[in-house]
C-alpha positions in Angstrom: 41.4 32.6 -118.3 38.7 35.5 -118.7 36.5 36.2 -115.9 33.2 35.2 -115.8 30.7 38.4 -114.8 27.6 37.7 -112.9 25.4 40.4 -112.7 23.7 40.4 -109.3 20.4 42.5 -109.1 18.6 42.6 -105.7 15.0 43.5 -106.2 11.7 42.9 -104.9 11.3 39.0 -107.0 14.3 38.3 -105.2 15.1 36.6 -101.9 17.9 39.0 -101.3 16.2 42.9 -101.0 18.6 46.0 -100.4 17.3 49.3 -100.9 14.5 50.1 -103.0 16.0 47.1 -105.7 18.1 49.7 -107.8 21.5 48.1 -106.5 23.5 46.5 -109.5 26.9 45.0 -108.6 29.0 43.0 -110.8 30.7 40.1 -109.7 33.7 38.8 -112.0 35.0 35.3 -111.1 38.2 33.9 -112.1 39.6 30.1 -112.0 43.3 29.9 -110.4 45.6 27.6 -112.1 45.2 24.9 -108.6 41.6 24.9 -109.2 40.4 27.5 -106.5 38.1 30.7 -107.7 38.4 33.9 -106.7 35.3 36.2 -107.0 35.5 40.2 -106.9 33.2 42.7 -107.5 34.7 45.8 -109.0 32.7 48.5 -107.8 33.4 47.8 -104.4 37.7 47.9 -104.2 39.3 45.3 -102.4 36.1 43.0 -101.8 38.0 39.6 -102.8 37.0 36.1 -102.2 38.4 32.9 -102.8 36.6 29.2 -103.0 37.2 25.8 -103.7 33.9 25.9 -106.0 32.6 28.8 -108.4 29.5 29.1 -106.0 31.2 28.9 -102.9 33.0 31.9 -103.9 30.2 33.9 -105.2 28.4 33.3 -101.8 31.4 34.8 -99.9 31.7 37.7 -102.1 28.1 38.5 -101.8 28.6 38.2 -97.9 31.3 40.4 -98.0 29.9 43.0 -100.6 27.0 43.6 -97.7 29.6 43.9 -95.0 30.9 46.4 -96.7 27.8 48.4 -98.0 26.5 48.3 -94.3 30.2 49.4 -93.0 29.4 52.1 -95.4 26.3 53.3 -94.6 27.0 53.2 -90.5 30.0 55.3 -91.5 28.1 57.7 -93.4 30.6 57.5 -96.3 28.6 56.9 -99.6 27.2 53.9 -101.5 27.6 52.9 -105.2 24.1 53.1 -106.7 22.5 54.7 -104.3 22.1 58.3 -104.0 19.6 58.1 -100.8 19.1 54.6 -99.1 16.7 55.5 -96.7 14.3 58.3 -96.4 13.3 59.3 -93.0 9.8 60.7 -92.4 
């Protein structure tokens, strides 16, 4: 079966906000043949989830994916999409 891609945006009509709302990551979503869905988003490598539904998965990865970026940013190392996060004055 072909992944389904859900485009996430977080931007200032959202409920989720990160950054100054240039942040696009993609999350694919495939069905397993026992009925479970795995969701991934491909820009960040290895950030997998699985689910018994299509949402419950997508919530997980989105958890995850913000695990990550934060992991990232603490770090130092840099983020996808965004150049500057944070701008000190």
């Amino acid at each position: 079966m072909c992944p389904t891609v859900y485009p996430v945006r977080y931007d200032r009509n959202s409920s989720h906000r990160f950054g100054d709302g240039n942040l696009m990551l993609r999350i694919e979503v495939e069905e397993e043949t026992d009925g479970r869905f795995i969701a991934e988003v491909p820009d960040l490598p290895g950030v997998m989830a699985c689910g018994q539904g299509r949402d419950e998965a997508i919530v997980k990865v989105e958890a995850l994916a913000l695990r990550v970026l934060a992991d990232r940013v603490e770090n130092g190392e840099p983020v996808p999409g965004f150049p500057q996060i944070f701008s000190a004055a």
